[in-house]
N, C-alpha and C positions, 0 to 999 in steps of 0.2 A: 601140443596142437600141430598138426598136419600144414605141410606147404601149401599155399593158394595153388591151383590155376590155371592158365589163361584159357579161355574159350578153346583153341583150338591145342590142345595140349596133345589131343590122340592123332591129329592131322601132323605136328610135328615128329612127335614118333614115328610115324610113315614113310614120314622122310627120310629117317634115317638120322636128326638131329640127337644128339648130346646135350644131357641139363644138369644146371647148375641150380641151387638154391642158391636167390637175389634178393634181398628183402622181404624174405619171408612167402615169394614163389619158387615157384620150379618152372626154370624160363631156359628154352633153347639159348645151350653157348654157341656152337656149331652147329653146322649142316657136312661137309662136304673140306673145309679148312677154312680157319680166320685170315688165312693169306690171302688165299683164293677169293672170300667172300669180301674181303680189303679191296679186293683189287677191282671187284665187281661193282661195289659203290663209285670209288675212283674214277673208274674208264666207262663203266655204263648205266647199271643201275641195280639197286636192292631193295630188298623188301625185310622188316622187321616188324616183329610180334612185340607192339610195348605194353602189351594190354595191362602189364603188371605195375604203371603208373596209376597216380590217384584222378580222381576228379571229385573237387568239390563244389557245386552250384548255390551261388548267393545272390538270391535276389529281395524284392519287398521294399519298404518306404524308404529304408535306413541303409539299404544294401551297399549303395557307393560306399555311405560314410565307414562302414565296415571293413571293407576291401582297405578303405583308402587310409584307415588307423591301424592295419594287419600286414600293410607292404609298403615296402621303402618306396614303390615306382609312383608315379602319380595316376592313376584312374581315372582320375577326371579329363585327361586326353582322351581316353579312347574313345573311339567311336563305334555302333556296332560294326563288328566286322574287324574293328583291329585286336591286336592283342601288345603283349607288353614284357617285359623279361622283369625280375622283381626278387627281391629275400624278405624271406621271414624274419627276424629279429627279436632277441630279447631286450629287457630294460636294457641291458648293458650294450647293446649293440650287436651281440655274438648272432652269427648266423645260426638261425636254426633250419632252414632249408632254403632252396631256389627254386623259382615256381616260374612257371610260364601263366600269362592272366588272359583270358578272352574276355570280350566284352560279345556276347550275344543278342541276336535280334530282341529289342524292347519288348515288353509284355506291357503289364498297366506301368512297368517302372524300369530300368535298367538292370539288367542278367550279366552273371559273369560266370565264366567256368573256368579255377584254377586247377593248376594242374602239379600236387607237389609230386617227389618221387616218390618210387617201391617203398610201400608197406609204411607210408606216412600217413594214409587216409584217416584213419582214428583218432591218430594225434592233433593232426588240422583243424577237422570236424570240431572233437572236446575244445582246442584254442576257439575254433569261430564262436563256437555256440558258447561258450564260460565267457567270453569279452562283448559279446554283445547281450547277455544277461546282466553283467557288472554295466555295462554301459550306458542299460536301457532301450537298445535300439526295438527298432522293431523291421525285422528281416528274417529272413527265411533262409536254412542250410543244410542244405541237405549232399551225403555223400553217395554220390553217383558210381561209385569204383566198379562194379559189379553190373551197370546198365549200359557200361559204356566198354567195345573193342576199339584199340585203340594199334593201326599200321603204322611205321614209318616207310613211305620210299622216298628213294635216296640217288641222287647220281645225278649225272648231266642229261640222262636220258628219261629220266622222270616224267618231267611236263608231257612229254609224249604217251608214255605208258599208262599215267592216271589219265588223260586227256580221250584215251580212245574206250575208258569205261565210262565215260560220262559226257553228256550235251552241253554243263557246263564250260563256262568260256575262261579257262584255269589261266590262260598268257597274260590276261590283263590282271592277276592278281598279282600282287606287291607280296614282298618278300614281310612278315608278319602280320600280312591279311588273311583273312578268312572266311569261308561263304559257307553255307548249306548249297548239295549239290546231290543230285541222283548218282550212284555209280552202282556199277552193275544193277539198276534199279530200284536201290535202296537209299533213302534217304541219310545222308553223311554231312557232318559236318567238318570239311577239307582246310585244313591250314597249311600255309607254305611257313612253314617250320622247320627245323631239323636242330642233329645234336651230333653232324656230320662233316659239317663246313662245306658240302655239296648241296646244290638246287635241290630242292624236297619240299615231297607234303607230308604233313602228321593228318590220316584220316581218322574220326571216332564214327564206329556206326555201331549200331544196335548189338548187345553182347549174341545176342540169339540169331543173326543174321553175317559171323563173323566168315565161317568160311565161304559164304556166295562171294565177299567183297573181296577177301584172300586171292581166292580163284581167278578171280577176273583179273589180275592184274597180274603181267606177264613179266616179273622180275627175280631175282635172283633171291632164294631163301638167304638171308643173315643171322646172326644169331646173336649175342650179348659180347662175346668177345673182338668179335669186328665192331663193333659200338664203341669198346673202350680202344682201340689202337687207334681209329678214326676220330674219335673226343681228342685224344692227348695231342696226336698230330696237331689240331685247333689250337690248343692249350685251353679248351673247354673245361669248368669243373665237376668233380663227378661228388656228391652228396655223400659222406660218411667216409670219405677217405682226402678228398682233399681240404674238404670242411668237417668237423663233429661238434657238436656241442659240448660233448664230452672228451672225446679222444686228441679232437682237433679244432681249440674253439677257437674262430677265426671272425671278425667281420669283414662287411665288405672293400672295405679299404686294404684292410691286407690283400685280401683275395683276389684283389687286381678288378672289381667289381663295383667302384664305386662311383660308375655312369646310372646304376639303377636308384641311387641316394637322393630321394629328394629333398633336401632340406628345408623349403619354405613348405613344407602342411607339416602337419602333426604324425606321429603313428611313432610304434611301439618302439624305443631304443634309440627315438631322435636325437635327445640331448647328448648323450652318449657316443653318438655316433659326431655329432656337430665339434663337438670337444675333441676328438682322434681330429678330424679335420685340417682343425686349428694348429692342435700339436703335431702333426704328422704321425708316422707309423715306425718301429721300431723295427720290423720283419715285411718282409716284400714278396708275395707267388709271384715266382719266374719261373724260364725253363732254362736245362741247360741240354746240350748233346757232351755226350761221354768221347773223350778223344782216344781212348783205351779202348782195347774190347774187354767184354764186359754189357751187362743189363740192370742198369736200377731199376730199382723195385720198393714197394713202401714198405716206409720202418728205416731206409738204409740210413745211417748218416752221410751230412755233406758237410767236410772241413776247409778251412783253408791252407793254405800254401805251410803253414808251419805245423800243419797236422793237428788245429786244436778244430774239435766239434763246434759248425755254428748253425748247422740249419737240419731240416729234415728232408727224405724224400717222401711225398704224397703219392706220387704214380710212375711210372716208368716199364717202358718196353724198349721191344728194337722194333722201330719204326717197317714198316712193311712200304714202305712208299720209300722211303730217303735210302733203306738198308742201312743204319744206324743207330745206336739208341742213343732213345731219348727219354727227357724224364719233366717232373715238376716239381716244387719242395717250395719251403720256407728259406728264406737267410735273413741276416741283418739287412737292412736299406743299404747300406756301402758296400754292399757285396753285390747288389742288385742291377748295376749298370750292366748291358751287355758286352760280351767280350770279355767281361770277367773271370780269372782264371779260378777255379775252386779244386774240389777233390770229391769225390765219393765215393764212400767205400762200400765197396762190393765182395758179401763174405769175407770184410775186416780185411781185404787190401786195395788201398788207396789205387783209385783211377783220373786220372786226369780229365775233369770236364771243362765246359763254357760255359756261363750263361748266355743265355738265346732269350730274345725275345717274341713269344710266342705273335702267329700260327708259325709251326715250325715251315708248313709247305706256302708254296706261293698258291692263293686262290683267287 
C-alpha cells in the first residue's frame, strides 16, 4: 500500500520541500533548513502541513459517555468550544496514544472531535466503534481524516497573521479554545493549539479548500523536522517513539503525563492506572542536556556514573535554539531528580549528561 497524502502534497513540492514518510504519509520534512525554519517559529512565525493527523467525530445519545470511558481526561468539563489534552489506554494502563479532544458546537447532543496521531485513524475508529457495540451505546463515529486539512501556525507573530485572514476576534480566545471562523472565506474551525510551545492556532478546513486557506496566510513554510526540535525543546511527547505499546510501553505516570488521569470516572485502564498511583513508578520521562559533545538519538543507552545500563534514550537532538544537545529517555526514579549526573552513550562512548527538567527553553 502506497503512502497517504496531504491535500497539498504538489503545492509542497513547488516549493521546493523534502519528504519523509510519517505514519504512513509522505509529509514535508523541510523547505528551505530545519534551522532556519526553528528559528522562524521562535522569533516570528510558521506555518505547517499536519493534515496527516487523524480526526475522529463522536457524537449521539451515548457520545459523552463514550469519549469519557475511551480517555483518561474528563469530558464532562468541556464546554463547546473547549478542548482537552487526554491518553488512550489499555486495561493495563499502557498508553496507546495522546489525543487532543474538542468539544464542538451542540447538535441534538454534544459533538467532539478527537484528534489521535499519523496513521492512527483506523485503529481509533475499530476501538470507538468495537467498545461502544460491547457497550451498547448508542453514538455515532465516524473517521473524518480525509474531510478534514488540518494547518499549524506557530510563533509570537501568529495571532496577527491568522487575525488578518479572518473577522473573527482570535485575541479573546483562551489558550485551548476554540471557535468556528471564516478565513480567507472559508469556514474553519480555528484552535489555539500547538505542539510548539509558541502562541498558535491548529486550523481544520475543508480537505478540498486547503490551498485557498494555505495561501492566505503569510508565514514561514515548516516542515516535520522543525516539529520535532521544537516538541523536544518542550519536552513534548512525540507518539511511537517516546511511547509504543509495543516497543515502548509506557503509561501516563511514567511519561510525566499524569495531569490528564482522571481517577474518580470510570474508562479504560483505570484500575490499573489507580494501583501505579498508589505504588509509584519505577522509571521516570525526564530530560537531560549532554555535557560532552556529542547528539543523543533514540535507541542510545543512558548509564550511570559506574557505567552500568539504566535507562533509555527516546529522542534527542542538538537543540537549535540553546546550541546544545538535548535529549529525553527513561531512568529509574533515583536517577530522575534534576542535576542528576548520568552518562550516555553515543556510538558506545560514554558522554557526560544532566538531567533537566523539561521545557528545556524559558517560555
Amino acid at each position: 500500500m502506497g503512502l497517504r497524502k496531504p491535500p497539498l502534497h504538489s503545492v509542497h513540492d513547488s516549493l521546493g520541500a523534502r519528504f519523509t514518510a510519517f505514519g504512513g504519509w509522505d509529509m514535508p520534512v523541510e523547505y528551505d533548513s530545519i534551522k532556519a525554519e526553528h528559528a522562524a517559529v521562535r522569533e516570528s512565525v510558521g506555518i505547517f502541513d499536519v493534515s496527516h493527523m487523524s480526526e475522529i467525530e463522536v457524537s449521539g445519545p451515548d457520545g459523552t459517555q463514550l469519549m469519557q470511558r475511551l480517555t483518561t481526561n474528563d469530558v464532562t468539563a468541556l464546554e463547546p468550544g473547549d478542548s482537552q489534552y487526554a491518553a488512550i489506554t489499555t486495561d493495563e494502563g499502557i498508553i496507546i496514544d495522546d489525543t487532543v479532544v474538542y468539544r464542538l458546537p451542540d447538535r441534538d447532543h454534544p459533538v467532539y472531535l478527537f484528534i489521535p496521531n499519523a496513521g492512527h485513524d483506523e485503529e481509533m475508529y475499530d476501538r470507538w466503534t468495537s467498545f461502544r457495540d460491547e457497550w451498547g451505546l448508542d453514538a455515532t463515529v465516524e473517521d473524518v481524516t480525509e474531510e478534514w486539512a488540518m494547518f499549524a501556525v506557530q510563533g509570537p507573530d501568529a495571532l496577527s497573521t491568522v487575525s488578518e485572514t479572518t473577522d473573527a476576534d482570535l485575541d479573546d480566545l483562551s489558550k485551548f479554545q476554540a471557535t468556528y471562523a471564516d478565513v480567507a472565506g472559508i469556514e474553519c474551525w480555528v484552535a489555539r493549539t500547538g505542539y510548539t510551545g509558541e502562541d498558535g492556532f491548529e486550523i481544520l478546513c475543508p480537505w478540498d479548500d486547503a490551498q485557498s486557506v494555505w495561501e492566505s496566510l503569510d508565514a514561514t513554510p515548516c516542515g516535520l523536522g522543525c516539529r520535532d526540535t521544537l516538541r523536544l525543546e518542550m519536552g513534548y511527547l512525540l507518539s511511537g517513539q517516546d511511547f509504543d505499546p509495543e516497543e515502548q510501553p509506557r503509561t501516563p505516570y511514567e511519561a510525566g503525563i499524569g495531569f490528564v488521569v482522571k481517577l474518580d470516572k470510570e474508562f479504560v485502564g483505570r484500575d490499573a492506572l489507580e494501583q501505579q498511583k498508589e505504588e509509584g513508578v519505577a522509571e521516570k520521562f525526564v530530560g537531560f542536556t549532554l555535557l560532552d559533545r556529542g547528539i543523543p538519538r533514540h535507541g542510545y543507552d543512558i548509564a550511570n556514573a559506574d557505567g552500568d545500563v539504566i535507562g533509555v534514550v527516546t529522542s534527542g537532538t542538538m537543540s537549535p535554539t540553546l546550541s546544545e544537545p538535548i535529549g529525553l529517555g527513561y531512568v529509574p526514579a533515583e536517577y530522575a531528580s534534576a542535576d542528576t549526573k548520568v552518562r550516555v552513550l553515543v556510538r558506545g562512548r560514554e558522554k557526560r549528561a544532566q538531567i533537566v527538567t523539561p521545557p528545556f527553553i524559558d517560555q
